[in-house]
C-alpha positions in Angstrom: 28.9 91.7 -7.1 31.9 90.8 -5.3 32.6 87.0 -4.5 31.5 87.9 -0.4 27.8 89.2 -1.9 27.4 86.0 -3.3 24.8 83.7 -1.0 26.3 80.4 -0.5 24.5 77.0 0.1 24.9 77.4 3.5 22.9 81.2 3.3 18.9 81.4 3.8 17.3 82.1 1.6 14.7 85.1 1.7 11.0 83.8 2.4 8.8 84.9 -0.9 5.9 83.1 0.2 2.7 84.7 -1.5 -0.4 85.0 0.4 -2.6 82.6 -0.6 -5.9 84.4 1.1 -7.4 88.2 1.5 -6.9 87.8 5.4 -3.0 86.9 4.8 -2.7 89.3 2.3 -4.3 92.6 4.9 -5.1 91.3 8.0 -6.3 94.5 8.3 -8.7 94.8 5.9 -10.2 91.5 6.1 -11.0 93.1 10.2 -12.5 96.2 8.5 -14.9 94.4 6.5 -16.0 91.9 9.5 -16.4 95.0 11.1 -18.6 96.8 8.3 -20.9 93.4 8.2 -21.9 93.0 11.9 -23.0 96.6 12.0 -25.3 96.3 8.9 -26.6 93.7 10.8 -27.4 95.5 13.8 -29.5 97.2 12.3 -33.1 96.2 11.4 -32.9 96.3 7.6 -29.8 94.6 7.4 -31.5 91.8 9.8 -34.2 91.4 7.5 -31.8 91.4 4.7 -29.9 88.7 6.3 -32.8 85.9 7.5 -34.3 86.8 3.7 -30.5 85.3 2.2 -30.4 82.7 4.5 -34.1 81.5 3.8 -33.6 81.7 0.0 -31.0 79.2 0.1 -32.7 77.1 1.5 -35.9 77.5 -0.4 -35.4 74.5 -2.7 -35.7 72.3 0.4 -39.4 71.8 1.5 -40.5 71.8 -2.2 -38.5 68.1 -2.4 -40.0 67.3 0.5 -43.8 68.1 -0.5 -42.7 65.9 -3.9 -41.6 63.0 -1.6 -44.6 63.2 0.4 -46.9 63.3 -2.9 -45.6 60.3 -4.8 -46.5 57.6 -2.1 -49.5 59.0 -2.2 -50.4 58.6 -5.5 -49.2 55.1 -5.4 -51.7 54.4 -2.5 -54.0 56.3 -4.1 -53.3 53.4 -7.2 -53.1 50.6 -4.9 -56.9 51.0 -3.1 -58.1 51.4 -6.8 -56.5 48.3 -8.1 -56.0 46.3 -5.1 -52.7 46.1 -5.9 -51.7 46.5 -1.7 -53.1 43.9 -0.8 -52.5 39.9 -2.1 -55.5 38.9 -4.4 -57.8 35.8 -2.9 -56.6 33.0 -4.9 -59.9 31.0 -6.5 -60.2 27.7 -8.0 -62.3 26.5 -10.9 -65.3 24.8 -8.1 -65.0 28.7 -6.4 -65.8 30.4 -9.6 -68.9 28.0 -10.3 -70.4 27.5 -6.5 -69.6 31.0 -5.1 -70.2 33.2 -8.0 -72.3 31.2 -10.4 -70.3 31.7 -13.4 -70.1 28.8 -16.5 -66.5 28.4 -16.1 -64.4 25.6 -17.5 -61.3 24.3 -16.5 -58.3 22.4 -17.3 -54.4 22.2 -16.1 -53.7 25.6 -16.7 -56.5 27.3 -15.4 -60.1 28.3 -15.5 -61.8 29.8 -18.7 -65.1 32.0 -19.0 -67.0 32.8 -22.2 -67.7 36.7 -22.5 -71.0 37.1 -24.8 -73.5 35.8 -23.2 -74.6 35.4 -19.8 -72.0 37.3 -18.5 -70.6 40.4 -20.8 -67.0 42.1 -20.8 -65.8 45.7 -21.7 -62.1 46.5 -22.5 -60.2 49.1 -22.1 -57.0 50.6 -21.1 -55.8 50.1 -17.6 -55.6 53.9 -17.2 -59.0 54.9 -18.5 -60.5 51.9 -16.0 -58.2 52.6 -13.0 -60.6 56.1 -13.2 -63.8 54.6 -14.1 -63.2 52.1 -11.0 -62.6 54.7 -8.8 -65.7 56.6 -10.2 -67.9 53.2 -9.8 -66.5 52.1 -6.4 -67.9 55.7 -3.8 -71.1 54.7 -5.5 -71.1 50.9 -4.8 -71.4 49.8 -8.4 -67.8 48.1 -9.1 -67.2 44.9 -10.1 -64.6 42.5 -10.7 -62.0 43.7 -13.5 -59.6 41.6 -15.0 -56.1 42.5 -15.5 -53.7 42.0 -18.1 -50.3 42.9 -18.1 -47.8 44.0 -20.7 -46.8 46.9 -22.8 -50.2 48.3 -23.6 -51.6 46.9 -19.9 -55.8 46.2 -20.5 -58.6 45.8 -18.1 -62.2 43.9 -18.6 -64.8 45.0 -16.7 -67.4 42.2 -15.8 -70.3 43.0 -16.3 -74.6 41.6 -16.4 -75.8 41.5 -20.0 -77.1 44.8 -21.5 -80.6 45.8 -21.3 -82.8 44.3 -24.1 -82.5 46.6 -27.5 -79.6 48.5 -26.3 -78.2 50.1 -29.4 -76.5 53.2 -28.0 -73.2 53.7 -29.0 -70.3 52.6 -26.9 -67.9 55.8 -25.8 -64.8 56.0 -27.3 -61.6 53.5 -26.3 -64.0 50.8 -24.8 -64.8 47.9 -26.5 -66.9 44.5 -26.2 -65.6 41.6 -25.3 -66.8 38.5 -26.9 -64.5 35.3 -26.3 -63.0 33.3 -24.0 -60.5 34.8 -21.6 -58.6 32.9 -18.8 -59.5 33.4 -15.5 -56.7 33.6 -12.7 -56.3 30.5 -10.6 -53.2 29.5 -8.1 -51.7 27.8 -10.7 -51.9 31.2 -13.6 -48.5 33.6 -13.2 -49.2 37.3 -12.6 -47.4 37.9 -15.8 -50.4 36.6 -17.8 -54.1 37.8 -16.0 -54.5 38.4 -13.0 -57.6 40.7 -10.7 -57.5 44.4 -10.7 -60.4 43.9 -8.5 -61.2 40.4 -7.8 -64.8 39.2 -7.4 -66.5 39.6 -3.6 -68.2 36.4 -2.4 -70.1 38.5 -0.4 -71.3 40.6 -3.3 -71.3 37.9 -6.3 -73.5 40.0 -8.0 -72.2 41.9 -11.3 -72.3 45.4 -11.9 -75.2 46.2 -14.6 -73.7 47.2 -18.5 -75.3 50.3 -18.3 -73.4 51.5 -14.9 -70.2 50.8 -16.4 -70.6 52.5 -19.8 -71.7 55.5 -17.5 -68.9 55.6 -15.6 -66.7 55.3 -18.5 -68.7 58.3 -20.2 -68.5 60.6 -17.0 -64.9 60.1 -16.8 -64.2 61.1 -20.6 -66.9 63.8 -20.8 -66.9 65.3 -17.0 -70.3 63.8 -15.8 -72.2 64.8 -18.8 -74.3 61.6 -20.7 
């Protein structure tokens, strides 16, 4: 190469730009395939074909929405068991005694009722009695059901004393209660008890034993006694 072949800094340079896409690289057959597409969708079956891609992308869609839709309504479904949508009546020791006619005592940091005697109590997990409340409620035989929160939450039923003799066996993760528990007042923090179902001055009247241990049965054993 002479000294004239030579480029100098002042020559272009040649343009070795690569093509960076199928449409720079053959206009031609980027057209050809365009082409090929539109008339497979001309025809019937490649219509179908088409609207059955473009709905399968999108198929993921309306099952997240159904799931959206479903978990507030389980929660609601929660909140008319428990009462837990609406604020819980506040009552006061003279309420508990006058209104409802229960033996309660009270001090500074709330009112207390004895479980035992007049007035009997039956434990169990808040899960296991947010079902037996819903069982008892269609029927008209709930009652109030205390509420205490924490790691292992646990509800007592309230109950009238159990029939005279009653020896049956209680069903499985229920229990008696026989002591004093604390009864929510304005003054108690939610954090300590507070009503699942509060009492109903207009129906002071307690559920009978008997209705509640049924309940509790039918919901473990599918209706069967």
């Amino acid at each position: 190469m002479t000294a004239a072949d030579r480029p100098t800094p002042d020559s272009p340079t040649p343009d070795r730009t690569v093509p960076t896409s199928p449409a720079q690289a053959n206009p031609a057959q980027t057209k050809t395939a365009q082409t090929k597409t539109a008339q497979a969708e001309a025809t019937p079956t490649g219509a179908a074909q088409a609207r059955s891609a473009a709905s399968g992308a999108g198929a993921a869609a309306p099952g997240r929405t159904r799931s959206a839709k479903t978990a507030p309504a389980a929660a609601n479904h929660l909140h008319a068991v428990t009462g837990g949508g609406v604020a819980s009546p506040v009552f006061e020791v003279p309420d508990y005694r006058t209104t409802f006619g229960w033996p309660v005592d009270g001090d500074a940091f709330g009112a207390y009722l004895d479980l035992g005697g007049e007035i009997r109590g039956l434990r169990m997990r808040s899960g296991l009695g947010a079902e037996v409340q819903w069982w008892l409620r269609p029927r008209m035989l709930s009652g109030p059901v205390l509420a205490v929160p924490g790691e292992h939450s646990e509800w007592t039923f309230l109950t009238q004393p159990a029939p005279e003799g009653h020896r049956k066996p209680l069903p499985p993760g229920i229990e008696p209660v026989r002591a004093r528990v604390l009864l929510p007042t304005g003054r108690t923090p939610r954090s300590t008890v507070f009503w699942a179902t509060p009492p109903d001055p207009a129906q002071p009247s307690l559920p009978q034993f008997a209705s509640v241990v049924g309940a509790v049965r039918a919901v473990l054993y599918g209706h069967r006694r």
